[in-house]
ROMIKE-854543 format. One record per residue (C-alpha): residue in three letters; y, x, z. Coordinates in Angstrom, 3 decimals, padded with zeros to 6 digits. Last residue first. Example, Ala and Ser with C-alpha at 12.3 -4.5 7.8 and 13.67 -1.06 7.14 Angstrom:
   code      north       east         up
    ser   -001.060    013.670    007.140
    ala   -004.500    012.300    007.800
***
This chain:
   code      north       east         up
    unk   -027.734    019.893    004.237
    unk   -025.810    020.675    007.477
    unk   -024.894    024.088    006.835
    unk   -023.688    024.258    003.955
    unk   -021.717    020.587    003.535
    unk   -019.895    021.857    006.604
    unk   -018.917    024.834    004.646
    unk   -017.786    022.916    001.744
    unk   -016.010    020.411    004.391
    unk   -014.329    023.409    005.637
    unk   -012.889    025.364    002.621
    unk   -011.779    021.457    001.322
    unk   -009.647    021.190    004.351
    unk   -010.206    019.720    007.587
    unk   -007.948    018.783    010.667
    unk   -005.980    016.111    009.024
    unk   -009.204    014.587    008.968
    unk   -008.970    014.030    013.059
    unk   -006.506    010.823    012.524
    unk   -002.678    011.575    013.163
    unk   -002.751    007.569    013.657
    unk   -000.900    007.632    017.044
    unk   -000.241    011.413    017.651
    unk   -002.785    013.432    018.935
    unk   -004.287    011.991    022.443
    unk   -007.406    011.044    021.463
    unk   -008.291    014.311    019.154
    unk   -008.439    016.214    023.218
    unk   -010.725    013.162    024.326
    unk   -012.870    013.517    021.936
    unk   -013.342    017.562    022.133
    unk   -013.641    016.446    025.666
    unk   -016.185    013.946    025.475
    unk   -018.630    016.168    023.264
    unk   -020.118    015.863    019.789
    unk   -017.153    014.487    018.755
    unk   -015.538    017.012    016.443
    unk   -018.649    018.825    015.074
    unk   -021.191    016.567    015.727
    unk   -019.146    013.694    014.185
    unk   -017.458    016.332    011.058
    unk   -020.809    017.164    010.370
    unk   -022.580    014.139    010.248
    unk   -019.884    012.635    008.103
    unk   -020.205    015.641    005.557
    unk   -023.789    014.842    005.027
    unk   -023.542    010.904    005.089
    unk   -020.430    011.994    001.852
    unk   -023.708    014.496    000.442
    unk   -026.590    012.100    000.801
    unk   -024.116    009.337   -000.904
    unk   -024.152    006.188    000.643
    unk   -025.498    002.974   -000.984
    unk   -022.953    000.259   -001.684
    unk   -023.540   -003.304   -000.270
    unk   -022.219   -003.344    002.547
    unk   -021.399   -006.649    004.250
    unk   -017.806   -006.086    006.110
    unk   -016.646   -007.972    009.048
    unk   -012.875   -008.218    008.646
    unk   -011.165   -006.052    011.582
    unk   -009.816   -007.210    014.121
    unk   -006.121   -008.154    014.202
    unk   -002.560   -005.924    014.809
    unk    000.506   -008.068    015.186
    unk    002.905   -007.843    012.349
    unk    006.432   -007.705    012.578
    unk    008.548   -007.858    010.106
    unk    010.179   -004.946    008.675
    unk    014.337   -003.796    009.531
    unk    015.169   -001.328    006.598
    unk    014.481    002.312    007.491
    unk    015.298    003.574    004.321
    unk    012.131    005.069    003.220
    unk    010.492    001.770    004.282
    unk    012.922    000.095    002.298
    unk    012.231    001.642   -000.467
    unk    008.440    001.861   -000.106
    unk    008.380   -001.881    000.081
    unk    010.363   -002.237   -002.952
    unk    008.119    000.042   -004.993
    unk    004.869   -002.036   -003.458
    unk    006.559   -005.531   -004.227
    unk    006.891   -004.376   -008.202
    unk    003.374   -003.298   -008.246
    unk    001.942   -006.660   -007.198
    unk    004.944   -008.218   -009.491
    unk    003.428   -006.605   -012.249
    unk   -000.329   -007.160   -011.869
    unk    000.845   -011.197   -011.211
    unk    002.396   -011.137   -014.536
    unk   -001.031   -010.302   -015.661
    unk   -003.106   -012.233   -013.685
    unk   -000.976   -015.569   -015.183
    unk    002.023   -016.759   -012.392
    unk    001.861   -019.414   -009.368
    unk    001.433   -016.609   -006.658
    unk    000.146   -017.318   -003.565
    unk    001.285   -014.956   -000.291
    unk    002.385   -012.413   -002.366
    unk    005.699   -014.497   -002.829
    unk    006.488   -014.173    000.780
    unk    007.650   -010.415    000.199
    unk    008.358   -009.096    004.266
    unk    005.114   -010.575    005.371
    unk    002.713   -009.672    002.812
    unk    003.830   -006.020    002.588
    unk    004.021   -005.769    006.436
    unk    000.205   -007.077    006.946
    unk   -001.276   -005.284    003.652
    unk    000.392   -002.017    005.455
    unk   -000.878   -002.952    008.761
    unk   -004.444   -003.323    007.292
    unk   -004.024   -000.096    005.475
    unk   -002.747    001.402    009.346
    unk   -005.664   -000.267    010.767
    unk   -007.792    002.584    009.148
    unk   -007.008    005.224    011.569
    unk   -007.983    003.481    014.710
    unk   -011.000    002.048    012.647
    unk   -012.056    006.355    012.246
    unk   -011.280    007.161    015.975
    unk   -013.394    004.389    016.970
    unk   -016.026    004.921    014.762
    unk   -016.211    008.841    015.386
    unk   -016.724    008.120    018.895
    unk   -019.968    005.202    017.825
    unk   -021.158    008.458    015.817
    unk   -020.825    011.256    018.753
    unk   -021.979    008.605    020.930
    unk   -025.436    008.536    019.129
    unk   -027.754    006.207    017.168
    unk   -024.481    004.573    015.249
    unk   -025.604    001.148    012.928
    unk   -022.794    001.017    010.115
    unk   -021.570    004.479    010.882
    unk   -017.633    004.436    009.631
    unk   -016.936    005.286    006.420
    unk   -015.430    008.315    004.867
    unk   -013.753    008.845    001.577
    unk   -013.262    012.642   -000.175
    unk   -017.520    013.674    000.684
    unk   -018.193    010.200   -000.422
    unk   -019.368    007.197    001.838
    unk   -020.112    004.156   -000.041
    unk   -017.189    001.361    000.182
    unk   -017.303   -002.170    001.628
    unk   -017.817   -000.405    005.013
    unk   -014.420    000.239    005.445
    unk   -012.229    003.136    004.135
    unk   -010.985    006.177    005.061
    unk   -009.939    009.148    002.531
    unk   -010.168    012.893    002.841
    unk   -008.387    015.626    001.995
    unk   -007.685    018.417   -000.735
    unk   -006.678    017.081   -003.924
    unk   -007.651    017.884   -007.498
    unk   -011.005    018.611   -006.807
    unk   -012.751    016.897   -009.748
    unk   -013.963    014.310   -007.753
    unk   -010.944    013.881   -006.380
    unk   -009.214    013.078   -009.707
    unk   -011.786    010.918   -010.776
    unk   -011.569    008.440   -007.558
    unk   -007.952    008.247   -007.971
    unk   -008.149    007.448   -011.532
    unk   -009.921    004.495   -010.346
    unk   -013.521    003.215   -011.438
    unk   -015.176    004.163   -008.922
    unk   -012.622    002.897   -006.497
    unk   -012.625   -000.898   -008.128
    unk   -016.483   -000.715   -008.153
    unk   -016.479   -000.387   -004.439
    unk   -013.529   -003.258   -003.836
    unk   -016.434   -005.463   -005.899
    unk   -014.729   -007.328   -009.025
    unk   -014.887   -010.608   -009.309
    unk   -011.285   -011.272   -008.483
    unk   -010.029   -009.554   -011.467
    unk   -008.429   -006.033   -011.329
    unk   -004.988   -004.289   -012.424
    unk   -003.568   -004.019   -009.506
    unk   -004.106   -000.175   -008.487
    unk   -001.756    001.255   -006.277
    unk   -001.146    004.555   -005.029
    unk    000.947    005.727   -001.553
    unk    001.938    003.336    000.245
    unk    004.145    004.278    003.136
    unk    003.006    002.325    006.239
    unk    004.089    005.710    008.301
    unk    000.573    006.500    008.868
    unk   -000.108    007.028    005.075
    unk   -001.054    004.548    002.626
    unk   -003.721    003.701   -000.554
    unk   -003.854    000.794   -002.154
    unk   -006.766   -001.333   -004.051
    unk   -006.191   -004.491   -005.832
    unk   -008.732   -007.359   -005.531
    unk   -006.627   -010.598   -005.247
    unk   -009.665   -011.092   -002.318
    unk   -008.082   -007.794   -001.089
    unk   -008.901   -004.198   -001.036
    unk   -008.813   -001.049    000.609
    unk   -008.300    002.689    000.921
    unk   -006.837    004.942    003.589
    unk   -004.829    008.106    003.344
    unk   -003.409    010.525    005.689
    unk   -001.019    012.482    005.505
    unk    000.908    014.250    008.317
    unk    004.423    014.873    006.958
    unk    005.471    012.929    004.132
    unk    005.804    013.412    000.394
    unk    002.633    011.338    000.600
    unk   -000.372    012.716   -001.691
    unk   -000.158    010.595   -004.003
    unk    003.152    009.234   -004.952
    unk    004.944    005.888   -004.962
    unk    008.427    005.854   -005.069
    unk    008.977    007.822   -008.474
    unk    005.996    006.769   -009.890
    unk    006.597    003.020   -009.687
    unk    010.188    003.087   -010.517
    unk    008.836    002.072   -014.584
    unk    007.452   -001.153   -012.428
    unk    010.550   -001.750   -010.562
    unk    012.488   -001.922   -013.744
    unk    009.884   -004.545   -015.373
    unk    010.372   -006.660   -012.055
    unk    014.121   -006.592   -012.049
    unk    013.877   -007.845   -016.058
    unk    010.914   -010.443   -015.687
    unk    013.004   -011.847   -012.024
    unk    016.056   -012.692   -013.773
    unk    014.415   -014.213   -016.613
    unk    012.783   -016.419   -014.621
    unk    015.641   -017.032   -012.521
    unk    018.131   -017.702   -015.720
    unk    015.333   -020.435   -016.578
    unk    015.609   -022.290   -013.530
    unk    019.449   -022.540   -013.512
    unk    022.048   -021.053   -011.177
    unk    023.455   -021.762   -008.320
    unk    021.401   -018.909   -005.913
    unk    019.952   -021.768   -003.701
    unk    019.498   -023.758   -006.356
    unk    018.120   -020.968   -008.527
    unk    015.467   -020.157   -005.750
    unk    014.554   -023.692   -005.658
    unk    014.390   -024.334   -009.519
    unk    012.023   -020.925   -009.428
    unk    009.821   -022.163   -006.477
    unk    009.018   -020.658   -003.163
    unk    007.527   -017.315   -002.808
    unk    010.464   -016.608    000.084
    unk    011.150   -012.806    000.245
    unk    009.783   -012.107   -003.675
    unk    012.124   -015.125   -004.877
    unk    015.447   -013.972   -002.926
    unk    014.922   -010.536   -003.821
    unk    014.934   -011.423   -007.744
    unk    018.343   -013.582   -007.426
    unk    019.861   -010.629   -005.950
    unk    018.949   -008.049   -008.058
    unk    020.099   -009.925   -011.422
    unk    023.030   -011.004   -009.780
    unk    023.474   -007.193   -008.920
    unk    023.028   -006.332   -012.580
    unk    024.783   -009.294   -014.203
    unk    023.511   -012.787   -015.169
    unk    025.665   -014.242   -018.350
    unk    028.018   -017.473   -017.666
    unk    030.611   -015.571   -019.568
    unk    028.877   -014.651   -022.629
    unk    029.253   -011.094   -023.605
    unk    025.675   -010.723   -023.698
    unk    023.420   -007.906   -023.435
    unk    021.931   -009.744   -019.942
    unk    021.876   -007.348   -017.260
    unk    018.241   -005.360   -016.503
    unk    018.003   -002.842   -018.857
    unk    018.339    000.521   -016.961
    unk    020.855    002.980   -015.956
    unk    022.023   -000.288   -013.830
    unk    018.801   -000.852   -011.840
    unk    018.897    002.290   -009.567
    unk    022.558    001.474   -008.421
    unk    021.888   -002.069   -008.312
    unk    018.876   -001.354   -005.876
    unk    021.014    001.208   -003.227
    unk    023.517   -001.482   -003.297
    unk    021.013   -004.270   -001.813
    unk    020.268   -001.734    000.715
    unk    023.679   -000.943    001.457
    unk    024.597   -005.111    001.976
    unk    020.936   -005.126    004.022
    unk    017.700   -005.807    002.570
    unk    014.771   -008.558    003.048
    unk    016.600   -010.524    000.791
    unk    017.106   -014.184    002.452
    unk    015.784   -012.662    006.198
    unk    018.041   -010.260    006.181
    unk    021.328   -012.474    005.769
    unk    023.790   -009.737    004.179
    unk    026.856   -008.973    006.072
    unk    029.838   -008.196    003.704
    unk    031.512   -005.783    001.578
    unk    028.843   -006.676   -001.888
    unk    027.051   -009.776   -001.737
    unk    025.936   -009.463   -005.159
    unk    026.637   -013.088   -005.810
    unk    024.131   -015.411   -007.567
    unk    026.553   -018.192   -009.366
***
């Protein structure tokens, strides 16, 4: 039978959490239906329940494997893993905001050939997710569409996105130059990809520390749900500083636009490249701000409305 593990050492790489981490996911699972309402004795409790559930998102591998390895049957694993993922997914709001509820935010957006889009910060937190999309859709249209799109559009937040080349460039998302004339543009392209390897990180971490991303064997709407539910525990342990994999940094995936670029987004990313690296020391000086403390954390709506003034 699945143990809780409760008062001793937890193997890190089985669960991706220690003994307190573990804890800290029984506690939030308990107000909650995720036991079996059963008095029978060979029922799955709460912490078995958690257990068995960690073990299949940190390997991928098969449900009779996982419930060999936990002693228990195939069918008490799948039902295991419906109930922990279904409480994850009604956590989803409470451990994944937008903005960040940390300190120098920053948010990127991108997608994957599974085609959902995330946002993070530069701590790897993420901090929206949408995983609700078919493979044929473009990572353009999935923005568009997004509630996250709407709500900037209608000014509810004040900041600005980074993305690749797969999306058009917005006054709230910016893209890097996809042929710079200037060194003020191929400067802002290095600071921007510096900022935008932290979504790439993020997809890197997530991947690595819950194996079961890597393919998963389930219908595109169970798929949606354990997506979302891998995001929730990823922010928990990032929150609590649980040990993450590491995950050496790669180039960046050549891109094919095929968005055009609105006059006003091109508008606002002339004015922030002339403006902030229009000159090697003004560069230099962004350069040596903190890691991924990108140079958008500079600007506010006031200023990209008064950018969008003068340079149009």
């Amino acid at each position: 039978m699945a143990s809780p593990f409760l008062g001793v050492t937890v193997d890190l790489g089985r669960y991706r959490f220690s003994s307190e981490g573990i804890r800290y996911l029984i506690d939030l699972a308990k107000p909650r239906p995720c036991g079996n309402a059963t008095q029978r004795s060979r029922a799955l409790n709460v912490a078995q329940c958690v257990c068995v559930s960690l073990r299949f998102f940190a390997t991928g591998t098969y449900l009779h494997a996982v419930g060999d390895a936990e002693c228990v049957g195939k069918n008490m694993v799948c039902g295991a893993i419906c109930k922990v993922v279904a409480v994850l997914n009604i956590l989803l709001n409470m451990f994944v905001t937008f903005p960040s509820f940390l300190p120098s935010q920053i948010h990127q957006c991108a997608g994957k050939k599974c085609r959902f889009q995330m946002t993070c910060d530069h701590q790897v937190m993420v901090t929206s997710v949408d995983a609700k999309w078919p493979g044929s859709v473009h990572d353009s249209c999935i923005f568009r569409e997004s509630s996250l799109c709407r709500l900037f559009q209608q000014g509810r937040y004040d900041g600005i996105l980074v993305g690749d080349r797969g999306y058009a460039c917005m006054p709230f998302l910016m893209t890097p130059y996809g042929d710079p004339q200037s060194e003020s543009e191929a400067r802002f392209n290095r600071a921007l990809n510096t900022c935008r390897v932290r979504i790439e990180m993020t997809f890197g971490v997530i991947k690595a520390r819950w194996n079961c991303l890597r393919g998963l064997r389930v219908k595109p709407e169970r798929g949606s749900q354990i997506i979302t539910a891998c995001v929730v525990l990823h922010n928990i342990a990032t929150i609590r500083k649980e040990r993450a994999p590491h995950v050496p940094l790669v180039a960046d995936e050549v891109v094919d636009p095929i968005t055009v670029d609105h006059p006003t987004g091109t508008a606002v990313r002339r004015a922030i490249a002339n403006q902030f690296f229009g000159c090697f020391f003004l560069f230099h000086l962004v350069s040596l701000l903190e890691g991924c403390v990108c140079f958008f954390s500079f600007f506010r709506a006031g200023q990209v409305n008064a950018l969008i003034t003068q340079f149009i």
